[in-house]
N, C-alpha and C positions, 0 to 999 in steps of 0.2 A: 724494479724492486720486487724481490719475492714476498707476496703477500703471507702464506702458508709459513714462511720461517721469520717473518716479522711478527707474527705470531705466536710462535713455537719462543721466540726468544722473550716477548712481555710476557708468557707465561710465566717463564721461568725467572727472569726477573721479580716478577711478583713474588713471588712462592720465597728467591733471597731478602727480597726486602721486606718482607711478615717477617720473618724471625733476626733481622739484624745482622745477614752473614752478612761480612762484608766480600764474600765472592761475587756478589755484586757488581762492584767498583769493575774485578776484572772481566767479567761479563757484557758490563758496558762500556769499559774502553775496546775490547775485540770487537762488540757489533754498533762502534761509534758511527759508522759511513750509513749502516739498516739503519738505525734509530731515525739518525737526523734525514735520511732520506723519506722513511717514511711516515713521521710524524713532523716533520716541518719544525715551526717554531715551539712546538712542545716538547720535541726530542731536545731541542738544546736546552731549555728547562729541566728536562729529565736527567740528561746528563749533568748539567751543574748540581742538583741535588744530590745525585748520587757519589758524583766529587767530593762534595762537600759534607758528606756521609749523614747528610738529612734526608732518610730515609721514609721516615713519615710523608713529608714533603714529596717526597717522588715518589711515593704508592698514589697520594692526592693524583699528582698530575697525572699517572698512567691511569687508575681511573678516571680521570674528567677525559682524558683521550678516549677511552672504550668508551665511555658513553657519547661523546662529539658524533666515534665514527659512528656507532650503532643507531643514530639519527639517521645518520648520514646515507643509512645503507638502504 
């Protein structure tokens, strides 16, 4: 798992889900395999929010992930 473009990609997901794009959705169905690889059970949380265009909901979870890892580190 590339750490540096699992990165590059929450960024960027973040930045779509502040403003409501739903480029989103296709951002995270392309980097479905990163996500759930490297956020585990959160990634598939993530992913479902963002399916399900609960956008709020998956900024929640991607912060509560940055802060998990940022313990963690």
């Amino acid at each position: 798992m590339d750490a540096t473009r699992l990165a590059a990609v929450l960024a960027r997901l973040e930045n779509l889900l502040e403003v409501g794009d739903m480029a989103a959705n296709e951002l995270a169905r392309t980097e479905e395999p990163l996500l759930r690889a490297g956020l585990g059970a959160a990634g598939d949380t993530l992913l479902r929010r963002i399916a399900d265009f609960d956008y709020e909901a998956a900024l929640t979870t991607l912060w509560a992930e940055r802060e998990s890892g940022a313990r963690h580190d």
